[in-house]
N, CA and C of each residue as an Amber inpcrd file, in Angstrom:
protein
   363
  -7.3520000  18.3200000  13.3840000  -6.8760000  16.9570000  13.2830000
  -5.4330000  16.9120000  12.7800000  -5.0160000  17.8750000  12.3510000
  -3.5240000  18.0500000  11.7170000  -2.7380000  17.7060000  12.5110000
  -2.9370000  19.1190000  13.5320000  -1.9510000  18.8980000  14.5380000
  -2.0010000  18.1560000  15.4470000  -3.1290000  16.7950000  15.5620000
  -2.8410000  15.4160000  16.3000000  -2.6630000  14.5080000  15.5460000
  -2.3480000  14.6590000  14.0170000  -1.6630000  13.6590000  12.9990000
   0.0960000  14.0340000  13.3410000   0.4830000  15.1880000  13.5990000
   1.4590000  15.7120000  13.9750000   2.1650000  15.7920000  15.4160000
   1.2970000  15.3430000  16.2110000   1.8280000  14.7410000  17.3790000
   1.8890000  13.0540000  16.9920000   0.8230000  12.5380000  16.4000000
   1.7620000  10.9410000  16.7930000   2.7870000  11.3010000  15.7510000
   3.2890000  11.4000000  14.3130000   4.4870000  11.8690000  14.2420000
   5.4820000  11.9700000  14.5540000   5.4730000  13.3100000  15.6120000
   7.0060000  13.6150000  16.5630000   6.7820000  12.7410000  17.6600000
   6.0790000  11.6910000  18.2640000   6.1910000  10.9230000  19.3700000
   6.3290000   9.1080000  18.2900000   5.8440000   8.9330000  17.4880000
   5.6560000   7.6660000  17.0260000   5.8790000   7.7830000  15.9100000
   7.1880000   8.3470000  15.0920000   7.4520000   8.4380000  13.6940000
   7.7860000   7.1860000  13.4590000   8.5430000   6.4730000  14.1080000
   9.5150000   5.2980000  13.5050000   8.0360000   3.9370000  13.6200000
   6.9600000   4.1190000  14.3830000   6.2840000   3.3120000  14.2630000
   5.7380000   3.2390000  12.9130000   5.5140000   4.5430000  12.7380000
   4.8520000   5.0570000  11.5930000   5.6810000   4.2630000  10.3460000
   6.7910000   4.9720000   9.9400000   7.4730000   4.3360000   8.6880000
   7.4710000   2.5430000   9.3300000   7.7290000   2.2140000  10.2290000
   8.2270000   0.8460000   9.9480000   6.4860000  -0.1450000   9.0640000
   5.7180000   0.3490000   9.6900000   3.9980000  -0.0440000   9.1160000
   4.2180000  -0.0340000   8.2710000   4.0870000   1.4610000   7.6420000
   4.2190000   1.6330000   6.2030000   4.8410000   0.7560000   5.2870000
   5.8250000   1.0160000   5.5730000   6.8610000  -0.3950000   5.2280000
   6.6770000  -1.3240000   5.0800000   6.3040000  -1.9920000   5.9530000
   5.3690000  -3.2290000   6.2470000   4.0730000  -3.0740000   5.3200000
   3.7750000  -2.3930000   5.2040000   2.4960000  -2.5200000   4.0020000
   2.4480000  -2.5710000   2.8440000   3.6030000  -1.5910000   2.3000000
   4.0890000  -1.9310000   0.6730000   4.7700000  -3.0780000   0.3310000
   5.4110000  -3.5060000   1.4950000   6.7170000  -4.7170000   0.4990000
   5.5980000  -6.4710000   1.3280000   4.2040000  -6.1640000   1.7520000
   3.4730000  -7.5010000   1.7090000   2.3910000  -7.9010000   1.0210000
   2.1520000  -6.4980000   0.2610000   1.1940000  -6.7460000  -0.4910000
  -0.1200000  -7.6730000   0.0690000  -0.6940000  -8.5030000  -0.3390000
  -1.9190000  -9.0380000  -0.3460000  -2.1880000  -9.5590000   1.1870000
  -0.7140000  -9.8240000   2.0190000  -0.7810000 -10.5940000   3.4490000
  -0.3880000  -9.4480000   4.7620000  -0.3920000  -8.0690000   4.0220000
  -0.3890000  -7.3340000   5.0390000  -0.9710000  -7.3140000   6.6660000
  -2.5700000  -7.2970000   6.4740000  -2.9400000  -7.5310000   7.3620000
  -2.5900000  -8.0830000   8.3370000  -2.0290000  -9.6000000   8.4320000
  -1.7870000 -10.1860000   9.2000000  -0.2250000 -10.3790000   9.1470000
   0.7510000  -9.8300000   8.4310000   1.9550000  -9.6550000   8.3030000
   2.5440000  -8.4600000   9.3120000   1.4400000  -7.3750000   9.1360000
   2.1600000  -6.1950000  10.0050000   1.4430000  -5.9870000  11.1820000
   0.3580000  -7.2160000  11.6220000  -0.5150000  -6.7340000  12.5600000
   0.3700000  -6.5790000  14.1400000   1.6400000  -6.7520000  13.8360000
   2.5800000  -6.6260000  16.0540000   2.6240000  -4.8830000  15.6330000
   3.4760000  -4.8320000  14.0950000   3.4570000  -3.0050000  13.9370000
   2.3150000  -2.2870000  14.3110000   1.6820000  -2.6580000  13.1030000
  -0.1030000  -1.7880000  13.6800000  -0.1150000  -1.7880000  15.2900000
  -0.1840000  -2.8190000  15.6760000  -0.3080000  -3.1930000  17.0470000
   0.5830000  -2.0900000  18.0840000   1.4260000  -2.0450000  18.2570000
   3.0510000  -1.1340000  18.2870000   2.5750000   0.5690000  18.0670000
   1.9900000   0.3860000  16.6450000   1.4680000   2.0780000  16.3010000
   0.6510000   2.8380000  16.9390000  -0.4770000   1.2060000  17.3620000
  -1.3710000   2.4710000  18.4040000  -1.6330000   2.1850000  19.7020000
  -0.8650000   1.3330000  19.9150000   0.0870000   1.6270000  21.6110000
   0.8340000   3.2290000  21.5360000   1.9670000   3.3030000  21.0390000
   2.2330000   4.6360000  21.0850000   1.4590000   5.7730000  21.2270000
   0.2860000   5.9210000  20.0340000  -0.4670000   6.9740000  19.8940000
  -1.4360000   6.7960000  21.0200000  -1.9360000   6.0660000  21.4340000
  -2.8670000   6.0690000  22.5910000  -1.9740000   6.4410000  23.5720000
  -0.5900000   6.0340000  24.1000000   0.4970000   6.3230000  24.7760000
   0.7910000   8.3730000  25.0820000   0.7890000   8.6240000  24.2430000
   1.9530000  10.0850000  23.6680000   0.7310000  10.9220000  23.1280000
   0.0370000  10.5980000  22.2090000  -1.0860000  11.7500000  21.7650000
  -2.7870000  10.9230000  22.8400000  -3.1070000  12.2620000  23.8890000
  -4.2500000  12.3170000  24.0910000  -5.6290000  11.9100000  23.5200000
  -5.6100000  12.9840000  22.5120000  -6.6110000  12.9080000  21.5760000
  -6.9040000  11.9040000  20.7750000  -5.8950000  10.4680000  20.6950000
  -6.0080000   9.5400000  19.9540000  -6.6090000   8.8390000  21.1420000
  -6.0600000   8.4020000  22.5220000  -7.0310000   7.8330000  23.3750000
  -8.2210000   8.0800000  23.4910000  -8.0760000   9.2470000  23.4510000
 -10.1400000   9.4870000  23.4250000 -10.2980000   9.5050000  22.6960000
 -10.3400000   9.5460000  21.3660000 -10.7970000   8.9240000  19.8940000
 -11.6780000   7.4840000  20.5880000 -10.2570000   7.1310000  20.7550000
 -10.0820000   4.9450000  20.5450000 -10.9200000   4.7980000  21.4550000
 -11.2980000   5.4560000  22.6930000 -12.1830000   5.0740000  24.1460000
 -13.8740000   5.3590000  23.1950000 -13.7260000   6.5530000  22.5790000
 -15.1500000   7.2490000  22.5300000 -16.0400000   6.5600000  20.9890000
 -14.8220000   6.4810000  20.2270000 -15.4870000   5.8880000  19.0150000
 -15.2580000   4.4410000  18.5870000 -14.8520000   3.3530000  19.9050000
 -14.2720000   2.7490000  18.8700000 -15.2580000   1.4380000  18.5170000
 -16.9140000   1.4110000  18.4010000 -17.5070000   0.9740000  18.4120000
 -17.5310000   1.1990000  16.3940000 -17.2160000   2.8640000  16.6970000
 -17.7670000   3.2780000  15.1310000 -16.3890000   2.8200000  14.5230000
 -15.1910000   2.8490000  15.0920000 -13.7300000   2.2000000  14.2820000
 -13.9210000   1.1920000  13.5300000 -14.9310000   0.2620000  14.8910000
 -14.6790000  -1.7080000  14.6430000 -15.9570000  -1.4270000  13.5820000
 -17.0260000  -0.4830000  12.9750000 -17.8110000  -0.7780000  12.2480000
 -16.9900000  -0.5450000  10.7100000 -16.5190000   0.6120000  10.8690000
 -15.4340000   0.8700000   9.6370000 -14.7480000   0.1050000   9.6140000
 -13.6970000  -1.1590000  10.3430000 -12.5710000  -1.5980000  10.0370000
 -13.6250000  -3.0830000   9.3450000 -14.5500000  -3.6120000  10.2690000
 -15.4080000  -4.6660000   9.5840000 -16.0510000  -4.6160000   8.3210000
 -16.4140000  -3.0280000   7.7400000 -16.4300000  -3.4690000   6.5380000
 -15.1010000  -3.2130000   5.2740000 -14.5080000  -2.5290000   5.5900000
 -13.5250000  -2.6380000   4.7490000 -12.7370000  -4.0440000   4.8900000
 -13.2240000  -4.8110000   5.6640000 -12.6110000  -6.0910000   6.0390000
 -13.4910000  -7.0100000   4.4080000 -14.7480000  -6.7720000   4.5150000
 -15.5730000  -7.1510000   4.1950000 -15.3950000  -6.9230000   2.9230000
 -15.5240000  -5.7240000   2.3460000 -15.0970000  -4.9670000   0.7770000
 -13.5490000  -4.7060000   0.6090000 -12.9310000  -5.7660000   0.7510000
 -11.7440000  -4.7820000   0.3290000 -11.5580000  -4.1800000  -0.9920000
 -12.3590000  -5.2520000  -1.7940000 -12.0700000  -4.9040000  -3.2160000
 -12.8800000  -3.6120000  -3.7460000 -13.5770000  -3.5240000  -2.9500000
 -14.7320000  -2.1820000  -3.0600000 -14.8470000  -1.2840000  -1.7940000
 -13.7250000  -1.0380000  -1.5190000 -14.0100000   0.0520000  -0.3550000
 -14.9550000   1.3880000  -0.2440000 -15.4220000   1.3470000  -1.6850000
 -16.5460000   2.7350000  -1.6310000 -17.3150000   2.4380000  -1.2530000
 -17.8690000   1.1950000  -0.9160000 -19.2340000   1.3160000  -0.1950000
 -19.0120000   1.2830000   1.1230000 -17.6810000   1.8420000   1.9370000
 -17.7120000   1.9360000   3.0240000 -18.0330000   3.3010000   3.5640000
 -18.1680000   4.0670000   2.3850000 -17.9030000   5.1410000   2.6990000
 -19.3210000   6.2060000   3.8540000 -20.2680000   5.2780000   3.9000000
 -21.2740000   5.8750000   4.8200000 -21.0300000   5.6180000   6.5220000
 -19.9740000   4.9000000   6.3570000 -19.2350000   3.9950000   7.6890000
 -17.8660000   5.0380000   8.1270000 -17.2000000   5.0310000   6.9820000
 -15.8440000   6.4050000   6.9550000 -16.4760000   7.9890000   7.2530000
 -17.7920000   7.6150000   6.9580000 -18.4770000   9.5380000   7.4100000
 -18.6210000   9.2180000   8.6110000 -19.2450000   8.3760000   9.0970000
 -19.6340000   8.0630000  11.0470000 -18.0670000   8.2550000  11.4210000
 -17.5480000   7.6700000  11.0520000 -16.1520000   7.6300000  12.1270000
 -15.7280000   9.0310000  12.0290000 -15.1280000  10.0550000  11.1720000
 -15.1330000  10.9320000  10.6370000 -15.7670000  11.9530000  11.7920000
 -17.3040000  12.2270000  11.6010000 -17.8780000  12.3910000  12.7810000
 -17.6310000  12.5660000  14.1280000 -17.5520000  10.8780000  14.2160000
 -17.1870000  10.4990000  16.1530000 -15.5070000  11.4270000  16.1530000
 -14.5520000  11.3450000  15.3510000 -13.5280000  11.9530000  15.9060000
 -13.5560000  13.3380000  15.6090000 -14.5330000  14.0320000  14.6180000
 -14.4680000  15.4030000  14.6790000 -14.9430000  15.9630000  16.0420000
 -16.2030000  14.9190000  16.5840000 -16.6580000  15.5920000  17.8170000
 -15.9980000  15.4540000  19.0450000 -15.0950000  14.4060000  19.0980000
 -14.3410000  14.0330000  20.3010000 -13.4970000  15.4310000  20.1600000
 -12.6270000  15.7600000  18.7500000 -11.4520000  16.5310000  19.0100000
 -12.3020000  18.0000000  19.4630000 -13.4630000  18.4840000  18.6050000
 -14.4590000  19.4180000  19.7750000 -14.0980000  19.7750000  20.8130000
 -15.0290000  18.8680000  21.6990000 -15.4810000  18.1050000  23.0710000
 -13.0590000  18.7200000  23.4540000 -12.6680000  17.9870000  23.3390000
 -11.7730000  18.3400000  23.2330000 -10.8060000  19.7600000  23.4930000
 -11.1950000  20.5460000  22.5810000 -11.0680000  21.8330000  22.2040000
 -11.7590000  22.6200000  23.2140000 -12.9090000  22.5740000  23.5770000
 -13.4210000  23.0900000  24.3930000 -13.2850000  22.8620000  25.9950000
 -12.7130000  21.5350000  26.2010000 -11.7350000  21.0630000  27.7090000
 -10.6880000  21.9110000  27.8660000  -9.8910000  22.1000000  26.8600000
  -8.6340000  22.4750000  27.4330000  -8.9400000  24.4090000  27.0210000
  -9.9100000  24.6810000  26.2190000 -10.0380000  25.9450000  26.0390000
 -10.3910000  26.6220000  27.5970000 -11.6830000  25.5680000  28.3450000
 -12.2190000  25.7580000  29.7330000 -10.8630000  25.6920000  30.7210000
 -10.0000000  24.9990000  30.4310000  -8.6700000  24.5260000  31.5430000
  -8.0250000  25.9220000  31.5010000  -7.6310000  26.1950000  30.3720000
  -6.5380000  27.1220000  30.1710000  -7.4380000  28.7750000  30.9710000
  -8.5960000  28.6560000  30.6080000  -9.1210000  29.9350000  31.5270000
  -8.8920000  30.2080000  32.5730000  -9.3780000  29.0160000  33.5470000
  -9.5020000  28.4810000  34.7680000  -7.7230000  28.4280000  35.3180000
  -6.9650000  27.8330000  34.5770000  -5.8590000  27.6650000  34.3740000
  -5.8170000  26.5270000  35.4500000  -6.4350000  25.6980000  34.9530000
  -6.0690000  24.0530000  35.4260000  -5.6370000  23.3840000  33.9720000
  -5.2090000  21.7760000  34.3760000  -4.4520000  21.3160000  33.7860000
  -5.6190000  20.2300000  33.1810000  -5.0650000  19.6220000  32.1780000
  -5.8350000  18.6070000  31.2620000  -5.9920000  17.5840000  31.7530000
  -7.3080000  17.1310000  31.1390000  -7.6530000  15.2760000  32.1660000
  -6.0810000  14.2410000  31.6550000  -6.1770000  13.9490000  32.9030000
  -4.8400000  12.8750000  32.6720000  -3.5190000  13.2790000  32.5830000
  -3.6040000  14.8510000  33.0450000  -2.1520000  15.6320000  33.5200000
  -1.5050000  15.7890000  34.5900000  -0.3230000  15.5150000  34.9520000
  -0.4210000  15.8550000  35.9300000   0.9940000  16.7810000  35.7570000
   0.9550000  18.0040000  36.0110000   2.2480000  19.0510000  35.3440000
   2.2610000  18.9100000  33.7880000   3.6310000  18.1200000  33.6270000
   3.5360000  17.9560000  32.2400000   3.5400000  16.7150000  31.6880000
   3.0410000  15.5520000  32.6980000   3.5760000  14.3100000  32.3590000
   1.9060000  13.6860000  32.1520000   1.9570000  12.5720000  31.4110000
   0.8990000  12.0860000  30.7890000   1.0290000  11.1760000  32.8150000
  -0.5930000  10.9760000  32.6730000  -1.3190000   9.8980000  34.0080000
  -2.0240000   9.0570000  33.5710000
């Protein structure tokens, strides 16, 4: 997972800090203060990193269950935490599932779903 925290990064850094940004200096109205950034952030990453699209396609039933309750608790986000293990989960197994596509490609020496040379499809 590093090194697809490290691809949106080098493809979506400036999305990255401008959020951030956006999150410390709104304090309590974030949410709905930085929601075009957020918005912006994972356009890119679904854009530029793979592995975040299929995240967002495969889990994002288990996302919207995690993001609804921390919606819910903000003031107590530990009890989300049986919700943060599912998601956790869904993207350990996607990046798998994953791992084992392009491990099968590179044998075969074909190219990755949604490649075409080197350009994202």
């Amino acid at each position: 997972m590093d090194q697809t925290l490290d691809e949106v990064n080098k493809h979506c850094g400036e999305h990255i800090q401008a959020y951030a940004s956006c999150v410390d200096s709104h304090g309590e109205t974030w949410k709905t203060d930085c929601l075009g950034l957020r918005k912006a952030l994972t356009e890119c990453s679904d854009k530029n990193v793979t592995l975040m699209k299929m995240v967002r396609l495969s889990c994002q039933p288990v996302i919207d269950k995690y993001q609804e309750c921390l919606g819910k608790n903000s003031q107590t986000p530990h009890v989300c935490i049986d919700a943060l293990r599912d998601l956790y989960e869904c993207t350990e197994s996607v990046g798998q599932m994953m791992d084992k596509m392009n491990s099968l490609q590179r044998k075969h020496g074909e190219l990755a779903p949604g490649k075409v040379g080197n350009k994202e499809v």
